[in-house]
C-alpha positions in Angstrom: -9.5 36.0 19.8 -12.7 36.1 17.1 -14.6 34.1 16.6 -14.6 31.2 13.9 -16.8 31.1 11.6 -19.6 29.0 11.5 -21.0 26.8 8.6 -23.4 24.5 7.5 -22.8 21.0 7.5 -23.5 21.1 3.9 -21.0 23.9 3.4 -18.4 22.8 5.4 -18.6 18.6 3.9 -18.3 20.7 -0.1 -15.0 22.7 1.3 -13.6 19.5 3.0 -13.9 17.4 -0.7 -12.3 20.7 -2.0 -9.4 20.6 0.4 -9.0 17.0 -0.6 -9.1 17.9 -3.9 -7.1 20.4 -3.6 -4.0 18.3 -1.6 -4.6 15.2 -3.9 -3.8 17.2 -6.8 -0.8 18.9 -5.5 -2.3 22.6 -5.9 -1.7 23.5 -2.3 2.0 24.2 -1.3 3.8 23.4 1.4 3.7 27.1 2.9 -0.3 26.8 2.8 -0.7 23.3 4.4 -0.7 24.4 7.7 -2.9 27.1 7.4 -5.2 24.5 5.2 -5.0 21.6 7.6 -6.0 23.9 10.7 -9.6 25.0 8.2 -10.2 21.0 7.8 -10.0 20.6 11.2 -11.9 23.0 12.1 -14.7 22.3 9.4 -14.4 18.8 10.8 -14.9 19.4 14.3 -17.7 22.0 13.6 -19.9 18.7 11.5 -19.2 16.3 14.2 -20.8 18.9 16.9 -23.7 19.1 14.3 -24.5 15.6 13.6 -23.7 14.7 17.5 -26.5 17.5 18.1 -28.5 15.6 15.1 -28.0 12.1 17.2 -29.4 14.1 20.4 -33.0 15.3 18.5 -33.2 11.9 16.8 -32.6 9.8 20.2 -35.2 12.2 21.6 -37.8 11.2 19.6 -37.3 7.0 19.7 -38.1 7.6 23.5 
């Protein structure tokens, strides 16, 4: 299997307002939902790992 592609949380919250964009407007057909939803979660799972590792630091340093 390769390996997915990592991306900044930056990156990866300015593709997920795309993809909304993109399905609230009706440009992305029913052939490429799929394909789309599976990049949103993936983009989504990818920032929560980030900020949770974000929380992690930050509850470091309040100790």
């Amino acid at each position: 299997m390769a390996k997915k592609q990592e991306f900044t949380y930056e990156v990866a919250r300015k593709r997920l307002e795309q993809i909304l964009r993109e399905i609230d407007s009706g440009k992305i057909g029913i052939d490429d939902l799929e394909k789309t939803l599976e990049e949103a979660k993936e983009l989504i799972d990818q920032s929560l790992k980030k900020l949770e590792q974000a929380e992690k630091i930050i509850l470091k340093w309040e100790k």
